[in-house]
N, CA, C and O atoms as a printed pandas DataFrame, in Angstrom:
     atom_number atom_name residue_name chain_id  residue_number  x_coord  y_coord  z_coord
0              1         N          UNK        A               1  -68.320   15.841   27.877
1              2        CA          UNK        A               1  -67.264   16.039   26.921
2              3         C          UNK        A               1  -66.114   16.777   27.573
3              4         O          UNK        A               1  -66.313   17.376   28.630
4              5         N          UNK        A               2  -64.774   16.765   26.930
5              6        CA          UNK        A               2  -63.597   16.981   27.933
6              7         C          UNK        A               2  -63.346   18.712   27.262
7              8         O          UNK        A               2  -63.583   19.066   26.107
8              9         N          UNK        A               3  -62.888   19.442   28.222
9             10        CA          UNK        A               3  -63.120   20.652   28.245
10            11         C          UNK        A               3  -62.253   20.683   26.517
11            12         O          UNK        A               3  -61.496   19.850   26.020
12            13         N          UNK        A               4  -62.744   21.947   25.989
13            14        CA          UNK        A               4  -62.185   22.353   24.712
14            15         C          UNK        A               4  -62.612   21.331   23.703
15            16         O          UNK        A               4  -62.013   21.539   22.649
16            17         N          UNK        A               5  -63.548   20.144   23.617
17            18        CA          UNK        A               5  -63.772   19.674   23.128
18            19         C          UNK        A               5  -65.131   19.591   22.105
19            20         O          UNK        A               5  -66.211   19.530   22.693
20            21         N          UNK        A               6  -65.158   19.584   20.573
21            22        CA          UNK        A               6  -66.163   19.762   20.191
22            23         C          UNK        A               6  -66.866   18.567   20.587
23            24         O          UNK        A               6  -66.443   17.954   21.567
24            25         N          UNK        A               7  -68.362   17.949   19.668
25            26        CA          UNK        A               7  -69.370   16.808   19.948
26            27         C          UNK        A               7  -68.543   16.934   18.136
27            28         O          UNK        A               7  -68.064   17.831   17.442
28            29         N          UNK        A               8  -68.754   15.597   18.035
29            30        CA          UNK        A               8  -68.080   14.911   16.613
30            31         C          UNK        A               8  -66.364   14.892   16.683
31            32         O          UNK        A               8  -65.704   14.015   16.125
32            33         N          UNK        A               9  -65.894   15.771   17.297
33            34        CA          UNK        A               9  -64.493   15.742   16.861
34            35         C          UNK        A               9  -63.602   14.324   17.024
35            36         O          UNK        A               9  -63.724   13.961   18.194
36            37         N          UNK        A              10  -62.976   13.640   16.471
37            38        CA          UNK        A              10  -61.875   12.887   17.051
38            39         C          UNK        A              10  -60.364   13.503   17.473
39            40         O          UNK        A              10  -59.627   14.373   17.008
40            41         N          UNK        A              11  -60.307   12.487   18.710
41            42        CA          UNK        A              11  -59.034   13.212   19.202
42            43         C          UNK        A              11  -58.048   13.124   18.584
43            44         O          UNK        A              11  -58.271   12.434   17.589
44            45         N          UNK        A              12  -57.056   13.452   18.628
45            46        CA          UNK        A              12  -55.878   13.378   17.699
46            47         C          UNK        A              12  -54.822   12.530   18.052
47            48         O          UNK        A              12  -54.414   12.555   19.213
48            49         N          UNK        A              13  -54.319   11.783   17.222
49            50        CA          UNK        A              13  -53.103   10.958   17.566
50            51         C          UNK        A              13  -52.025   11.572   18.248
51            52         O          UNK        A              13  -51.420   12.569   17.854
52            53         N          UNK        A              14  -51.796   10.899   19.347
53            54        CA          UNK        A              14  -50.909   11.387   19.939
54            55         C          UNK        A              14  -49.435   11.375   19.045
55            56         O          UNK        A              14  -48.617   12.292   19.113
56            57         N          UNK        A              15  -49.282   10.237   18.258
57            58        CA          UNK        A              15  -47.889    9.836   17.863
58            59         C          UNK        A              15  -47.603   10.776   16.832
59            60         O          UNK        A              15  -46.604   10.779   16.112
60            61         N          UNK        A              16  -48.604   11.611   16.819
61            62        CA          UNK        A              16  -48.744   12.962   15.448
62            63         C          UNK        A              16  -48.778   12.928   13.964
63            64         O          UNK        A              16  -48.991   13.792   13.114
64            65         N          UNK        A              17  -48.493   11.620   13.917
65            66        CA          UNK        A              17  -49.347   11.301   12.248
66            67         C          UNK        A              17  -50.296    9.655   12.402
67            68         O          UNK        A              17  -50.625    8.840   13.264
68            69         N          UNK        A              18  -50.377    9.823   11.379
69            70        CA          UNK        A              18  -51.625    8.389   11.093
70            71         C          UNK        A              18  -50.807    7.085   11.645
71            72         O          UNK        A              18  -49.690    6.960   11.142
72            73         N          UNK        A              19  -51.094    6.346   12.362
73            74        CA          UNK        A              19  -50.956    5.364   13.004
74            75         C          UNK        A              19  -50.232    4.022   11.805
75            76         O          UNK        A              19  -49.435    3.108   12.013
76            77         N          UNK        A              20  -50.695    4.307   11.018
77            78        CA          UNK        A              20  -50.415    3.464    9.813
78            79         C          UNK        A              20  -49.266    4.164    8.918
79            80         O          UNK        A              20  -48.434    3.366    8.487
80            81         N          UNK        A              21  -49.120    5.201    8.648
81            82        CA          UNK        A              21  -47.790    5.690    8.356
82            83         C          UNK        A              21  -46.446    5.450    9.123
83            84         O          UNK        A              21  -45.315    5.345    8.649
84            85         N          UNK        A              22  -46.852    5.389   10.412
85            86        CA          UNK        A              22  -45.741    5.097   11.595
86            87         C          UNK        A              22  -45.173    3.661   11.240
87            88         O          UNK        A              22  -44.026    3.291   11.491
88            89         N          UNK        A              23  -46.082    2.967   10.662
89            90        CA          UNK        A              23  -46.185    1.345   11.052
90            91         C          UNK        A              23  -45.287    0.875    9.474
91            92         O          UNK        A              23  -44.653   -0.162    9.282
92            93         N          UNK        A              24  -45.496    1.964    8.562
93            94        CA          UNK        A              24  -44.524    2.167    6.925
94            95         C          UNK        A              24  -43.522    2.311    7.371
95            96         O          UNK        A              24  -42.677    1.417    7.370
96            97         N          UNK        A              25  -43.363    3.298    7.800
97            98        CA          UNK        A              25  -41.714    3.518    8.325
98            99         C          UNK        A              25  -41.244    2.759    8.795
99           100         O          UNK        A              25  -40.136    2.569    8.293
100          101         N          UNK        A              26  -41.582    1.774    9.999
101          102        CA          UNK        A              26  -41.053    0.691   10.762
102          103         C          UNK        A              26  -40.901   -0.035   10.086
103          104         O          UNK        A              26  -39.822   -0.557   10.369
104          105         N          UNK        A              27  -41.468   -0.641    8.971
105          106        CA          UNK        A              27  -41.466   -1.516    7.946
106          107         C          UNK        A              27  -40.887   -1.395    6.760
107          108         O          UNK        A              27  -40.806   -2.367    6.009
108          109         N          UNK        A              28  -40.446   -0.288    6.460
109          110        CA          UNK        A              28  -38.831   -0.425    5.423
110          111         C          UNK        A              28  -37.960    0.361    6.002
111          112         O          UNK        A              28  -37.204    0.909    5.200
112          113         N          UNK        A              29  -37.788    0.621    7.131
113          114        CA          UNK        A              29  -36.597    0.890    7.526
114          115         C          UNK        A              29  -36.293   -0.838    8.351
115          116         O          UNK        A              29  -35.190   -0.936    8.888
116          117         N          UNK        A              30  -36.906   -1.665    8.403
117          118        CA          UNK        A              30  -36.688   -3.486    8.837
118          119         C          UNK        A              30  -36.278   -3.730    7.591
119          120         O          UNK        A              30  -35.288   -4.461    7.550
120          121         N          UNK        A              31  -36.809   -3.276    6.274
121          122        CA          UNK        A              31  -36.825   -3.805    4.959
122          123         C          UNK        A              31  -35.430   -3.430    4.604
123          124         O          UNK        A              31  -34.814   -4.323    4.021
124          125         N          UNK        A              32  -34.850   -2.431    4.796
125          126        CA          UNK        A              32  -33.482   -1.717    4.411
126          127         C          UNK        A              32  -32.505   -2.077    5.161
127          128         O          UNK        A              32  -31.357   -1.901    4.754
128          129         N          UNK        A              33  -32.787   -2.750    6.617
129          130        CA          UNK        A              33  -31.854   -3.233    7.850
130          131         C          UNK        A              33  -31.499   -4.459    7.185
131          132         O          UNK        A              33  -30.343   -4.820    6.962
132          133         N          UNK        A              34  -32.851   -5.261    6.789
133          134        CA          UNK        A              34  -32.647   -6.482    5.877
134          135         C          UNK        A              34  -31.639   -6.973    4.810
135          136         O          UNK        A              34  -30.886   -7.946    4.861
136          137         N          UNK        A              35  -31.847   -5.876    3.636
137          138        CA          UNK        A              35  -31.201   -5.844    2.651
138          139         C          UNK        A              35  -29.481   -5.427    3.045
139          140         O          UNK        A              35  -28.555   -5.914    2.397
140          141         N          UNK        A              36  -29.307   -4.654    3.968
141          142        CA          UNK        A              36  -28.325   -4.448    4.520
142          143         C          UNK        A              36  -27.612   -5.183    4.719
143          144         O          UNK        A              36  -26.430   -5.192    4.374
144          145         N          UNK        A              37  -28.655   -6.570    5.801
145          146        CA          UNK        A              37  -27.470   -7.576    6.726
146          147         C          UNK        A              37  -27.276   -8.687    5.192
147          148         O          UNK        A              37  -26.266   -9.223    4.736
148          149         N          UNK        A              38  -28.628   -8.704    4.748
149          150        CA          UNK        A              38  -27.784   -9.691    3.372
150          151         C          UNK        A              38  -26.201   -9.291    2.484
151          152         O          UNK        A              38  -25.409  -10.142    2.081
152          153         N          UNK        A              39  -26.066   -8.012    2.359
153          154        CA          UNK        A              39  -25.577   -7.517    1.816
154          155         C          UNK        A              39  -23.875   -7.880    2.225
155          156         O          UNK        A              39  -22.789   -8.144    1.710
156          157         N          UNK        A              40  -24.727   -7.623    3.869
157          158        CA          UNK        A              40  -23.075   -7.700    4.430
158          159         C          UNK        A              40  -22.533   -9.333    4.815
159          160         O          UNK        A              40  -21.330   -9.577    4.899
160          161         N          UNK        A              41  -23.294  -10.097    4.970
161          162        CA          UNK        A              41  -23.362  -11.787    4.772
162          163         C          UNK        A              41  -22.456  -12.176    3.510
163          164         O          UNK        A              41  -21.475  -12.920    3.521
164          165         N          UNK        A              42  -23.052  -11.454    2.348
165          166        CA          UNK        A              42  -22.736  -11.827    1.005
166          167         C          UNK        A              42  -20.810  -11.316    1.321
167          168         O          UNK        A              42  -19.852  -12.019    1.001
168          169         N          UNK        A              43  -20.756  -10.322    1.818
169          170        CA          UNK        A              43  -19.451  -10.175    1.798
170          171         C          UNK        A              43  -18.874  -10.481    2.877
171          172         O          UNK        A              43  -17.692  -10.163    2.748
172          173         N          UNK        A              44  -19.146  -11.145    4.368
173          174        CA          UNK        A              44  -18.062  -12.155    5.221
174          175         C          UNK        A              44  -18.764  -12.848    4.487
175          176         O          UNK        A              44  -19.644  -12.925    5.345
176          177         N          UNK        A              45  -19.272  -13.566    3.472
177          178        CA          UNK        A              45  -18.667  -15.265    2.595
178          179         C          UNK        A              45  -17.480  -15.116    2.034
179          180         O          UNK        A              45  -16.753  -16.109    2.019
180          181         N          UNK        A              46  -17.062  -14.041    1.525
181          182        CA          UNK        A              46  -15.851  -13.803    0.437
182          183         C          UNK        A              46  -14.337  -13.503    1.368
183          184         O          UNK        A              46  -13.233  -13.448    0.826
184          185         N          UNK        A              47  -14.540  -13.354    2.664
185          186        CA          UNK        A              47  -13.435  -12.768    3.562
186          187         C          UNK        A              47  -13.314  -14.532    3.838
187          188         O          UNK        A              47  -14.093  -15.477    3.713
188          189         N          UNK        A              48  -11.620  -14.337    4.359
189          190        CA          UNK        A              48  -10.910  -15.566    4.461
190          191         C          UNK        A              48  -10.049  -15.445    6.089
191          192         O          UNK        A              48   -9.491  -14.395    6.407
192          193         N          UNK        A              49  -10.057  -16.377    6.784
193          194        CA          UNK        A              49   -9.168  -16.085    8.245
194          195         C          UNK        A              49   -8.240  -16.856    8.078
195          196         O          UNK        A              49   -8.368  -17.746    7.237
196          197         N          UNK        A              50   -7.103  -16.741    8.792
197          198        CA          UNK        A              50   -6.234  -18.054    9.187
198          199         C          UNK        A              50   -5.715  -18.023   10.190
199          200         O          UNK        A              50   -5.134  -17.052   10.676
200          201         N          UNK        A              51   -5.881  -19.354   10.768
201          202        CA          UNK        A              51   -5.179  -19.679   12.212
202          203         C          UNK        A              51   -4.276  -20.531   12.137
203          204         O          UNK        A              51   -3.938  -21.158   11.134
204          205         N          UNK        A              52   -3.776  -20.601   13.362
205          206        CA          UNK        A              52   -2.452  -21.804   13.824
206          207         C          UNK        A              52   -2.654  -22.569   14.611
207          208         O          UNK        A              52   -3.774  -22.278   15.032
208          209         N          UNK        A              53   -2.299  -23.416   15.134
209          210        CA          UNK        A              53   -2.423  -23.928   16.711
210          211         C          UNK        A              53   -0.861  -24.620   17.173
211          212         O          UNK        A              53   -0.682  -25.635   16.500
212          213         N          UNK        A              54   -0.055  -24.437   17.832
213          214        CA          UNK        A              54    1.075  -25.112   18.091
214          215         C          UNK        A              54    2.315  -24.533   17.322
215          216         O          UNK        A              54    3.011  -25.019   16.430
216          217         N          UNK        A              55    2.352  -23.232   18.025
217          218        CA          UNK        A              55    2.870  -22.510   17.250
218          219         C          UNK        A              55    3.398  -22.549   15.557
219          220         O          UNK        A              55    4.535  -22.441   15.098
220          221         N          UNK        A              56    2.657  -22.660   15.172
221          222        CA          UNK        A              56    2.474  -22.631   13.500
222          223         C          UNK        A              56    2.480  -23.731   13.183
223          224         O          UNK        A              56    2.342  -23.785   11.961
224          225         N          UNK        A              57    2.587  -24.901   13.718
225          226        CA          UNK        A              57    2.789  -26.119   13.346
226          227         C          UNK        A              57    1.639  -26.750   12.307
227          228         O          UNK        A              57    1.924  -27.261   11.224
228          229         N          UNK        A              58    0.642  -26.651   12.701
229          230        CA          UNK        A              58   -0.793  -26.233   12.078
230          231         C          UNK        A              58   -1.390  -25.047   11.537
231          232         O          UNK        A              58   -1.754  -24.176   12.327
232          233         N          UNK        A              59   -1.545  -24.887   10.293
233          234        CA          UNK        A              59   -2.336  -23.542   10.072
234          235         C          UNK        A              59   -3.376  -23.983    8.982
235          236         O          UNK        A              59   -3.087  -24.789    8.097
236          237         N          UNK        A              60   -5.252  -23.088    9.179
237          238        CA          UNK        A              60   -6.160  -23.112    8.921
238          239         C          UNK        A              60   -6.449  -21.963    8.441
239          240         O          UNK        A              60   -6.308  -20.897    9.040
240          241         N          UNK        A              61   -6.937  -22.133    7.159
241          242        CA          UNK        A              61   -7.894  -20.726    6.258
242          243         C          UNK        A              61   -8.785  -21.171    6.343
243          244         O          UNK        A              61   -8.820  -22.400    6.289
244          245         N          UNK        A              62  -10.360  -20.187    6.578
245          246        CA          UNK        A              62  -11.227  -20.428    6.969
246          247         C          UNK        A              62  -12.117  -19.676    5.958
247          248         O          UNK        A              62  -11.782  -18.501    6.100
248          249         N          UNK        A              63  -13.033  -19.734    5.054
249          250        CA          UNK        A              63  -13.912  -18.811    4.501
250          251         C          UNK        A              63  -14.636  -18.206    5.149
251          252         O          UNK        A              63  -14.765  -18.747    6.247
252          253         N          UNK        A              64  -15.474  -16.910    4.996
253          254        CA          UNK        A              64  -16.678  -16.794    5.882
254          255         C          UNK        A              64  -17.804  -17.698    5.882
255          256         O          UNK        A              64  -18.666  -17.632    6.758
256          257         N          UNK        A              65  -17.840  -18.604    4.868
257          258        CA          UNK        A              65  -19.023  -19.446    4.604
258          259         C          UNK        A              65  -18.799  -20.636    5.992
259          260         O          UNK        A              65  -19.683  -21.317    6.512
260          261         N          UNK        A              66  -17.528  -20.601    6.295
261          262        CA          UNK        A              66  -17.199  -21.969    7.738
262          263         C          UNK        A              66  -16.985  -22.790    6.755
263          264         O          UNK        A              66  -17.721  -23.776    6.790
264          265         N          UNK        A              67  -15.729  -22.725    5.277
265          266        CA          UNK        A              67  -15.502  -23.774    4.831
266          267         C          UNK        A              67  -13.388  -23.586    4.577
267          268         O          UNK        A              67  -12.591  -22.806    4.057
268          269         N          UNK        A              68  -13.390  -25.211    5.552
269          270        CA          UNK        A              68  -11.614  -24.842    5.172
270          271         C          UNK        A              68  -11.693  -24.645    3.561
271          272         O          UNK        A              68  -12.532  -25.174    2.832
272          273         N          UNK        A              69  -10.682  -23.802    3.171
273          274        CA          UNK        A              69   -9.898  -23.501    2.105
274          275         C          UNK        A              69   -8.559  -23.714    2.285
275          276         O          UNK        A              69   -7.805  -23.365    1.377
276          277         N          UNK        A              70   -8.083  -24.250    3.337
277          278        CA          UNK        A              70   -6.361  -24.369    3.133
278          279         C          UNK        A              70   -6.463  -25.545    4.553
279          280         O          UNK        A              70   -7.502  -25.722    5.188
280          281         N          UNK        A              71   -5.173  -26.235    4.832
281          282        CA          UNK        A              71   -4.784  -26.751    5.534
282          283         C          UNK        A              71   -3.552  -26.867    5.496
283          284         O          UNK        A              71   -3.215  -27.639    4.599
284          285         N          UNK        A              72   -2.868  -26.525    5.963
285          286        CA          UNK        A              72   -1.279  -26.627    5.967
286          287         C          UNK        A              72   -0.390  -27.742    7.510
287          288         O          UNK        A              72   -0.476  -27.259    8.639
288          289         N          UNK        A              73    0.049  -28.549    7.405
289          290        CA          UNK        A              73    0.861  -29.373    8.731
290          291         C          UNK        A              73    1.944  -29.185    8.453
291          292         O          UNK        A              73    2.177  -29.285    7.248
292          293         N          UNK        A              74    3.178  -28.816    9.407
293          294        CA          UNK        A              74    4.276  -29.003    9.002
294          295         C          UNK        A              74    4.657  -30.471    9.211
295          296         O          UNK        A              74    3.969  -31.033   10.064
296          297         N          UNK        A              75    5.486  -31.128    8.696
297          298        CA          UNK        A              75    6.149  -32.435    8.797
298          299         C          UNK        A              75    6.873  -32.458   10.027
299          300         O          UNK        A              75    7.282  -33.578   10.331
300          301         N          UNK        A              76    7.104  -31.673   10.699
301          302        CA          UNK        A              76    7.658  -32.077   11.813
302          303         C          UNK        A              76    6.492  -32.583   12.927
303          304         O          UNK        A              76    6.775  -33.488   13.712
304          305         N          UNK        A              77    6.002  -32.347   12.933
305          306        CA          UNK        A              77    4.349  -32.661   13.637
306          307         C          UNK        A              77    3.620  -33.936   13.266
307          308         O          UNK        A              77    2.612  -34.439   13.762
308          309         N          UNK        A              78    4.410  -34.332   12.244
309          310        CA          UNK        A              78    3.301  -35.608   11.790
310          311         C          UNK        A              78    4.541  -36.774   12.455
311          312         O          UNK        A              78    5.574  -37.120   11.880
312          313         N          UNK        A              79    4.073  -37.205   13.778
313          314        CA          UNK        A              79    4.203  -38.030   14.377
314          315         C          UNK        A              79    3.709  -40.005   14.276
315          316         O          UNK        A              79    2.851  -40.480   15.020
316          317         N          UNK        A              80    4.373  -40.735   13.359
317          318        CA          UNK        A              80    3.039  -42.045   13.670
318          319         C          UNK        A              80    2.907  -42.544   15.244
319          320         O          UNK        A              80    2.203  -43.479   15.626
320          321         N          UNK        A              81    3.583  -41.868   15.905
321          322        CA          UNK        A              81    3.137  -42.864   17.435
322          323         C          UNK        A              81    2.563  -41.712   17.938
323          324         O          UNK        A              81    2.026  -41.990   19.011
324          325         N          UNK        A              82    2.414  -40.408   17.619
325          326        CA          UNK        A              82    1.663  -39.188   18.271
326          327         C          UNK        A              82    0.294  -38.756   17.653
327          328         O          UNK        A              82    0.004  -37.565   17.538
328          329         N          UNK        A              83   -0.514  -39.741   17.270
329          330        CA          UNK        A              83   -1.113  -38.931   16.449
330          331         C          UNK        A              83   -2.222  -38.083   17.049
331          332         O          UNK        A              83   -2.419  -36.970   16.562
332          333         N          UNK        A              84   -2.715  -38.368   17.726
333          334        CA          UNK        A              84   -3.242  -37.998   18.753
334          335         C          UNK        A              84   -3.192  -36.398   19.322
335          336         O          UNK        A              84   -4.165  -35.762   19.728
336          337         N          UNK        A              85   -1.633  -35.873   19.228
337          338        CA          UNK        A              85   -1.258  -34.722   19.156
338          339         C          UNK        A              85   -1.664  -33.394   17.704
339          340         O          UNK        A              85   -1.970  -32.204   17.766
340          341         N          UNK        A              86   -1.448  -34.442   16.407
341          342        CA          UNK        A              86   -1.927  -33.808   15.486
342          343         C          UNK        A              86   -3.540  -33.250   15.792
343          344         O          UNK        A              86   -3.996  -32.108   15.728
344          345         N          UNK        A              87   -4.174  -34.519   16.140
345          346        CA          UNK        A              87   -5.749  -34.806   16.009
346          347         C          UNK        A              87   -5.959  -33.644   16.785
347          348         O          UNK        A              87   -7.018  -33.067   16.539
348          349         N          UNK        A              88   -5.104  -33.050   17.820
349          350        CA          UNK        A              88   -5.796  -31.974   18.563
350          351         C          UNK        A              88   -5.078  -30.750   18.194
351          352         O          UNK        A              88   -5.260  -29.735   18.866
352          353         N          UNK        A              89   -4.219  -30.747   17.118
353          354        CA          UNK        A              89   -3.394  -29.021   16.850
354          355         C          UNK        A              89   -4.347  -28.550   16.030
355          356         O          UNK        A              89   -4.599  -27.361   15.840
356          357         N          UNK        A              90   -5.155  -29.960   15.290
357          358        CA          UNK        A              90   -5.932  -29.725   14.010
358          359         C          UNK        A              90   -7.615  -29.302   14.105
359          360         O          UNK        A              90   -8.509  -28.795   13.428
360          361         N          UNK        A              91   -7.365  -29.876   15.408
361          362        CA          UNK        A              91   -9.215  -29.312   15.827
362          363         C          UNK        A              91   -8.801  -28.225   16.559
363          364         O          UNK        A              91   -9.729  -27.423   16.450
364          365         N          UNK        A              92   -7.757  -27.631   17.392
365          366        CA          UNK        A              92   -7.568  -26.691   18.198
366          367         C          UNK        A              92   -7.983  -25.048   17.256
367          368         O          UNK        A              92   -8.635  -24.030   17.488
368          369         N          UNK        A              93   -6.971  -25.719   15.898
369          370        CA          UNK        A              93   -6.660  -24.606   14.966
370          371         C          UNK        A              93   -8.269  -24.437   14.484
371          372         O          UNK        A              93   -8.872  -23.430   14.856
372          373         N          UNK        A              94   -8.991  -25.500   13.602
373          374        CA          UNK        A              94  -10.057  -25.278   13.374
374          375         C          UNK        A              94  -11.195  -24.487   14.396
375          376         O          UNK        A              94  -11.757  -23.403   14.241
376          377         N          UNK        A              95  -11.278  -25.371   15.369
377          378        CA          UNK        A              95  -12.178  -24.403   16.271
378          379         C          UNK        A              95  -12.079  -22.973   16.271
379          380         O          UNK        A              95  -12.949  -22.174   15.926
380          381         N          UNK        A              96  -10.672  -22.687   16.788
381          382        CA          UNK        A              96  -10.191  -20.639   16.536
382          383         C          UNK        A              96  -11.068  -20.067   15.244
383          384         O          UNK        A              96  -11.849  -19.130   15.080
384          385         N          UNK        A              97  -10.496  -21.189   14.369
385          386        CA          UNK        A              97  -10.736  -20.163   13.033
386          387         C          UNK        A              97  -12.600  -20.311   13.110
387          388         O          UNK        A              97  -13.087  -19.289   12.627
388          389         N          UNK        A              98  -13.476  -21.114   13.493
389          390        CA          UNK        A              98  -14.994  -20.658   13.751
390          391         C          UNK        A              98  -15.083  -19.568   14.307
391          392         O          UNK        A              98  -15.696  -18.553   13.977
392          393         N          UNK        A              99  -14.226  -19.872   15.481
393          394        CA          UNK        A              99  -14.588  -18.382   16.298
394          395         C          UNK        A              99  -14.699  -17.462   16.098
395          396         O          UNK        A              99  -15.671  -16.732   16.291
396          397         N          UNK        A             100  -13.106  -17.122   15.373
397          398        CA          UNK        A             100  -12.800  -15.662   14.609
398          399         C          UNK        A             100  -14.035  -15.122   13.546
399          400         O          UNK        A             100  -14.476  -13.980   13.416
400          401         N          UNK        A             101  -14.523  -16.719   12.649
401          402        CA          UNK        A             101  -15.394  -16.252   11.937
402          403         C          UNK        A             101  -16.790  -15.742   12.217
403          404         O          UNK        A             101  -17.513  -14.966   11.592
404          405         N          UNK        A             102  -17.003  -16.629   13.713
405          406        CA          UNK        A             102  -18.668  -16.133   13.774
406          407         C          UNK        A             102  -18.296  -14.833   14.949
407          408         O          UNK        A             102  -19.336  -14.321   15.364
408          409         N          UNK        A             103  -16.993  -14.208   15.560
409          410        CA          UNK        A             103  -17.030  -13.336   15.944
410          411         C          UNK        A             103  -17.182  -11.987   15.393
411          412         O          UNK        A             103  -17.560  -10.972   15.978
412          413         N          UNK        A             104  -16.713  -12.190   13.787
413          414        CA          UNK        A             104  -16.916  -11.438   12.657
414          415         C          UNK        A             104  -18.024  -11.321   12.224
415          416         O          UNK        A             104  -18.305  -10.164   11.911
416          417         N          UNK        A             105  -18.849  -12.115   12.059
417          418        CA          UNK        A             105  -20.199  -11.738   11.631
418          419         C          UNK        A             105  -20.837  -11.158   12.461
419          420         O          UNK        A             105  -21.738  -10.399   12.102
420          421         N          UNK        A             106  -20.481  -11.399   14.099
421          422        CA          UNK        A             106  -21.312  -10.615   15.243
422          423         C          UNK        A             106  -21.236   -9.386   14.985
423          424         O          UNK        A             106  -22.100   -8.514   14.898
424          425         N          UNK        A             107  -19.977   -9.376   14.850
425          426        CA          UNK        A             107  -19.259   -7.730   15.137
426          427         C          UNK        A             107  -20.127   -6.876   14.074
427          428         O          UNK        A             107  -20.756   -5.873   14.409
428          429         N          UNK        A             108  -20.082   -7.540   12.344
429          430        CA          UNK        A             108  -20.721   -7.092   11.276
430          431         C          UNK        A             108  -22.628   -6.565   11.645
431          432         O          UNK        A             108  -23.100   -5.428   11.661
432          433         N          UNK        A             109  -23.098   -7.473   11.815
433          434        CA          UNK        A             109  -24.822   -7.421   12.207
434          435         C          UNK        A             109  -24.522   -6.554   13.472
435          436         O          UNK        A             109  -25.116   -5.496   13.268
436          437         N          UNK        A             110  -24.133   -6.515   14.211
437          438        CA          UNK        A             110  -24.453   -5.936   15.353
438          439         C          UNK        A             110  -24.301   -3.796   15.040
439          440         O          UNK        A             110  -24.829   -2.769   15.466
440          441         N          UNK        A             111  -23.206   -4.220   14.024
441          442        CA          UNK        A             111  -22.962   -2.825   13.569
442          443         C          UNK        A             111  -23.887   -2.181   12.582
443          444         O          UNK        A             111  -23.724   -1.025   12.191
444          445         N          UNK        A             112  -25.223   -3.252   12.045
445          446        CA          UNK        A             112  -25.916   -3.075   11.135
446          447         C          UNK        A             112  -27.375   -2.819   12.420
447          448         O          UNK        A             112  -28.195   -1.945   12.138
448          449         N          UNK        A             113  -27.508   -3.384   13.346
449          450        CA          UNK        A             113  -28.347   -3.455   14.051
450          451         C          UNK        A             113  -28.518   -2.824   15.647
451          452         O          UNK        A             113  -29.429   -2.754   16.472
452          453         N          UNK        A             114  -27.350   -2.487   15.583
453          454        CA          UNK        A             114  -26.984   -1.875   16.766
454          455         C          UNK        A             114  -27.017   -2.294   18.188
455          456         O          UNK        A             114  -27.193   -1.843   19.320
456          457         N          UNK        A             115  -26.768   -3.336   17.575
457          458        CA          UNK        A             115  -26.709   -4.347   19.125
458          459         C          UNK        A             115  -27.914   -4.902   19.077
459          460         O          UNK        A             115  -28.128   -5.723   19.968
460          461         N          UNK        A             116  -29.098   -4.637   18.021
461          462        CA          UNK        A             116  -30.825   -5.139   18.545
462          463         C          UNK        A             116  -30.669   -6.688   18.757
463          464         O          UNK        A             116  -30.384   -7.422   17.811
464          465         N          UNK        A             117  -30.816   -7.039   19.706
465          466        CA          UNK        A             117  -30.988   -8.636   20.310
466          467         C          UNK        A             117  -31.947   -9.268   19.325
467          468         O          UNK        A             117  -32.773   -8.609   18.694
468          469         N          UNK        A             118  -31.758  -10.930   19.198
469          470        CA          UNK        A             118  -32.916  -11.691   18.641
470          471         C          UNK        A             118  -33.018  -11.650   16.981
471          472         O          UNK        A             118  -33.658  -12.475   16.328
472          473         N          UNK        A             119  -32.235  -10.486   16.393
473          474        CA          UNK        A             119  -32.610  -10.180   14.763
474          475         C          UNK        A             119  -32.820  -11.182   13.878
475          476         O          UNK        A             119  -33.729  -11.345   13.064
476          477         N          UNK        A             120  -31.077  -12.376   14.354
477          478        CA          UNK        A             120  -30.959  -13.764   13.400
478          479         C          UNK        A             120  -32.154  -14.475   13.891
479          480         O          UNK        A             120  -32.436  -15.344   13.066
480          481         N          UNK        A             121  -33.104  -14.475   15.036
481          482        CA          UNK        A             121  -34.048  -15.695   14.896
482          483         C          UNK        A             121  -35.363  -14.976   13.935
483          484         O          UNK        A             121  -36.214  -15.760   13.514
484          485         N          UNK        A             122  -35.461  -13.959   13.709
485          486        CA          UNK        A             122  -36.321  -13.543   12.421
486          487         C          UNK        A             122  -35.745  -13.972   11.117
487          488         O          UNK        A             122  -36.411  -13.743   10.107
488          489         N          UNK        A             123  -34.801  -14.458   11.029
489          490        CA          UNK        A             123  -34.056  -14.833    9.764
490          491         C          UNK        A             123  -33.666  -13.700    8.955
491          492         O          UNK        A             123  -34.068  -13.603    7.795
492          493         N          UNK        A             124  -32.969  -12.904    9.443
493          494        CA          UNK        A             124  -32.244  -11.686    8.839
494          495         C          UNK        A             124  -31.026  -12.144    8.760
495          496         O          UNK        A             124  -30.127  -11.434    8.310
C-alpha cells in the first residue's frame, strides 16, 4: 500500500469533485453555447447586406438567410449586344454579398465559441 495510505480507502479524484459532476458542467455549459448560437442565427436571418459590382451599376440586398431581397440594375448597363457583361456585374455583386454574409456569421459563432474549430459539424 502507498505510503499514508489506509487498506479500504479510495483515492481521491484528482479533478477534485465527482467525475460526473465535471461531465454536468461540460454539458450545459455546450447546452447554453447552443442556445446561444441559435439565438444568434435567429438574428443574422433578420440582418440585411448590400453590395454593388461595377461601380453601382448593380446593387444586391442580401438577407442573412442567403435570400436576395432587392435587385437593383441601372439602365445604363442593360446592354442587348452586352449581355454577357450584365451576367457577370450580377453574379460578381451576388457572390460579395454571400461572402459578406457567411463572413458575418463566422465572425458571430466564433465570438460565441471562441474560435472552437468543428462546432457547425455538430450541428450547432
Amino acid at each position: 500500500m502507498g505510503k499514508g495510505m489506509k487498506a479500504g480507502k479510495k483515492p481521491k479524484n484528482r479533478a477534485g469533485g465527482a467525475p460526473g459532476k465535471d461531465m454536468q458542467k461540460q454539458l450545459k455549459q455546450l447546452q447554453a453555447m447552443q442556445a446561444e448560437m441559435e439565438q444568434k442565427q435567429a438574428e443574422l436571418e433578420n440582418k440585411e447586406i448590400t453590395t454593388t459590382a461595377g461601380g453601382g451599376a448593380v446593387e444586391v440586398t442580401m438577407s442573412g438567410k442567403k435570400e436576395i431581397t432587392k435587385l437593383v440594375i441601372d439602365k445604363d448597363v442593360v446592354d442587348p449586344d452586352d449581355v454577357e457583361m450584365l451576367q457577370d456585374l450580377v453574379t460578381a455583386a451576388v457572390n460579395e454579398a454571400i461572402r459578406q454574409i457567411s463572413d458575418l456569421e463566422e465572425s458571430e459563432m466564433n465570438s460565441i465559441t471562441g474560435g472552437f474549430g468543428g462546432m457547425g459539424g455538430f450541428g450547432f
